[in-house]
Every structure is written in structure tokens, then in C-alpha cells.
DOPA-875942 format. One record per residue: x, y negated, z negated of N, C-alpha, C in turn; residue number from 1; residue in three letters; chain. Coordinates in steps of 0.001 Angstrom, whole numbers. Layout:
N
R      n.u      n.v      n.w     ca.u     ca.v     ca.w      c.u      c.v      c.w  seq  type  mol
R        X        Y        Z        X        Y        Z        X        Y        Z  NUM   ALA    A
...
END
This chain:
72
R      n.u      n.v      n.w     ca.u     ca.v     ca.w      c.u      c.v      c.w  seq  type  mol
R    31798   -73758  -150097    30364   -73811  -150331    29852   -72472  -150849    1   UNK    A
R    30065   -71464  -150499    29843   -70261  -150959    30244   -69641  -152230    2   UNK    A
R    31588   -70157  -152459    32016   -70197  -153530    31051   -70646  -154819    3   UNK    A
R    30841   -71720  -154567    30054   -72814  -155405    28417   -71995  -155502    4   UNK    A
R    28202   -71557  -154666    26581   -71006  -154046    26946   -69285  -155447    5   UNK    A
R    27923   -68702  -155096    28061   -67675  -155646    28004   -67743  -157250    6   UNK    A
R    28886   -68776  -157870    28798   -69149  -159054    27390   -69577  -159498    7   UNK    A
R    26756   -70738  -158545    25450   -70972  -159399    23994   -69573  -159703    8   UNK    A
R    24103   -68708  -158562    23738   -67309  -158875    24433   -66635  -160186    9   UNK    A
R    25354   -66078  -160205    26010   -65719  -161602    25325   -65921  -162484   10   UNK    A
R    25614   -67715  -162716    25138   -68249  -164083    23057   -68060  -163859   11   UNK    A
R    22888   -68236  -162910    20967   -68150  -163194    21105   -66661  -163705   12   UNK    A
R    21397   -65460  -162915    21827   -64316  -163271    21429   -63887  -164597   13   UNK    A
R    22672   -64647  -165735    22520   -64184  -166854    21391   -65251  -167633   14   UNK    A
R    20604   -66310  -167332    19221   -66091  -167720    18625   -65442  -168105   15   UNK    A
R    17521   -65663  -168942    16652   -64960  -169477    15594   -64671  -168240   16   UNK    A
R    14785   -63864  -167765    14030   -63978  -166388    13025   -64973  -166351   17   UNK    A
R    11864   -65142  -167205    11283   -66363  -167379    11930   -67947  -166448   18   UNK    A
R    13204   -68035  -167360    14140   -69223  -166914    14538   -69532  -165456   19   UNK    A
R    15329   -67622  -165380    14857   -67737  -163869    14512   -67963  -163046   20   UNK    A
R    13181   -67252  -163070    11763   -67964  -162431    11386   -69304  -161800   21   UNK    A
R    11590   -70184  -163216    11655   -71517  -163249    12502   -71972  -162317   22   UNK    A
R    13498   -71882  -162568    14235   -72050  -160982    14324   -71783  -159812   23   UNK    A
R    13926   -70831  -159820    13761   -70648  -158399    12408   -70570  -157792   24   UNK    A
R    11787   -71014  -158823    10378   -71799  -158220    10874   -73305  -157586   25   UNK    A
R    11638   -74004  -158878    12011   -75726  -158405    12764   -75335  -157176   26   UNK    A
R    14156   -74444  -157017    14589   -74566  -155668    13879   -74573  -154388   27   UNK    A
R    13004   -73428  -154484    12132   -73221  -153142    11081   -74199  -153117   28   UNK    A
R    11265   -75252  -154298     9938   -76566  -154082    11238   -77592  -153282   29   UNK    A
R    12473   -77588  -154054    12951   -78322  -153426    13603   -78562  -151888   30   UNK    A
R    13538   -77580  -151368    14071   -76716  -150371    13056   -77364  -149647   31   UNK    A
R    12140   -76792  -150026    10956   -77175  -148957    10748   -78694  -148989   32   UNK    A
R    10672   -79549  -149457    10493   -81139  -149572    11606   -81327  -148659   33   UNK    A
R    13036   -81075  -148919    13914   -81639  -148232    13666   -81238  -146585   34   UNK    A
R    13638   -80196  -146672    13099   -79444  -144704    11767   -80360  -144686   35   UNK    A
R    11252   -80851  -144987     9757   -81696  -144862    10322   -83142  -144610   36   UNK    A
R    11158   -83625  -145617    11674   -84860  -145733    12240   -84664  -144229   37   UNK    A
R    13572   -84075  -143705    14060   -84192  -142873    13623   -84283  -141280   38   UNK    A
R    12022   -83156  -141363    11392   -83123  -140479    10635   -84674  -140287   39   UNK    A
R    10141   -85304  -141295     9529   -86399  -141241    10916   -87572  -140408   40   UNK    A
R    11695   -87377  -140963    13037   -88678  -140148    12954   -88582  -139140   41   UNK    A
R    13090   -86935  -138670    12935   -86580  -137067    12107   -87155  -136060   42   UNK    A
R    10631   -87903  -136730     9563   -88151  -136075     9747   -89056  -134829   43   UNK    A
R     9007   -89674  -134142     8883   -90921  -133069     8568   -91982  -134656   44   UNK    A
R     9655   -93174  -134490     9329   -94577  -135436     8277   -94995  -134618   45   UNK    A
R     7190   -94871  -134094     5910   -95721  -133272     5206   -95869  -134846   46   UNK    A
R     5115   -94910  -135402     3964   -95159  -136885     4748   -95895  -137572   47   UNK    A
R     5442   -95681  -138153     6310   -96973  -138994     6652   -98020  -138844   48   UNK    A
R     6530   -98220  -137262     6515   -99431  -136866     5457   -99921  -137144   49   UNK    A
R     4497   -99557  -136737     3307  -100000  -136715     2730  -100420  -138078   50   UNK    A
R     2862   -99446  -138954     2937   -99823  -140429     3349  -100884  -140616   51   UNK    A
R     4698  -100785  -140648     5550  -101949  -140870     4790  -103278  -140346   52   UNK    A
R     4579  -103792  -139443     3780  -104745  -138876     2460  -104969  -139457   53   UNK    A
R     1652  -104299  -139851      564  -104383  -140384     1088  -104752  -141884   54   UNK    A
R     1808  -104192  -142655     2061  -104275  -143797     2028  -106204  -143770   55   UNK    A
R     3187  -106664  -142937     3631  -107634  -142650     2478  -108725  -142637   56   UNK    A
R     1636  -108529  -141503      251  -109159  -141459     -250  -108998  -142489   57   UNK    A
R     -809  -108018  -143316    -1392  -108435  -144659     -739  -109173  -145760   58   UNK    A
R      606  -108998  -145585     1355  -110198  -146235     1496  -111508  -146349   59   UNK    A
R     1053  -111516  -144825      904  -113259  -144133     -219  -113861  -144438   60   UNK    A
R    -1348  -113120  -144850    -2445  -113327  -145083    -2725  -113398  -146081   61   UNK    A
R    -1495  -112971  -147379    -1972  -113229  -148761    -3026  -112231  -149193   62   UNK    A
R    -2900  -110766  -148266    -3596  -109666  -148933    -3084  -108768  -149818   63   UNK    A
R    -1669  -109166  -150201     -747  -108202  -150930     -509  -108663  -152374   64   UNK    A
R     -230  -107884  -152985     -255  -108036  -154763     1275  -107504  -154927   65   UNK    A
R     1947  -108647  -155712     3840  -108092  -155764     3767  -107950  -157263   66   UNK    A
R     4503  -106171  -156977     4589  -105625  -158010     5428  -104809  -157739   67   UNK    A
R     6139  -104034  -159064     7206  -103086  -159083     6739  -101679  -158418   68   UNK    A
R     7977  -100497  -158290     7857   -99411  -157807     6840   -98865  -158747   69   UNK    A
R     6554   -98773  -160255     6070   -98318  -161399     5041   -98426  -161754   70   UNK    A
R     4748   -99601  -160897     3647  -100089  -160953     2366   -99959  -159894   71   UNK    A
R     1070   -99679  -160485      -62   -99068  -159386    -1190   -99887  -159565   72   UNK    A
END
């Protein structure tokens, strides 16, 4: 892993700094989503349940509109 970690430094390295930048802006965005993402799994499922069930009921009820992920 370090290995691999050491090389992808290198190559940002010889970047132009601008480019740089750019990256290691996206890493530390991505970094942070994933520690967010992971913290969110961690939670109590009581809300998602609950979601989930409600979702369900408005389904039963013919309050829901079926449509793709892409779609809003």
C-alpha cells in the first residue's frame, strides 16, 4: 500500500502546481465523503427503517411516481 501511495505522490509531484491543486482538492473532498459515508453506515437503522416504511405506505397509496435514477 505504501508502495502504491508513494508512486501516486511522485507522479502528482511532477505536475504542473495548478494540476496539483486540483487534486488534492478532489482527494480531501473525497476523503471526506467517504469518512462521512462511513460514519453515516455506522448510525442506529431506526431512521431508515422508518423511511423505509413510510416510503412503502406512500406506495400503497399510489402517492409515488416510477421513474429512473436520472430522473427528477
Amino acid at each position: 500500500m505504501l508502495n502504491r501511495f508513494e508512486q501516486i505522490i511522485q507522479k502528482v509531484s511532477a505536475l504542473p502546481d495548478d494540476m496539483q491543486e486540483k487534486m488534492i482538492e478532489q482527494w480531501l473532498e473525497d476523503i471526506d465523503n467517504e469518512l462521512n459515508w462511513q460514519k453515516t453506515l455506522q448510525q442506529p437503522q431506526e431512521r431508515l427503517s422508518a423511511l423505509a416504511k413510510q416510503a412503502l405506505n406512500e406506495s400503497a397509496q399510489g402517492k409515488t411516481i416510477v421513474m429512473g435514477f436520472d430522473e427528477i
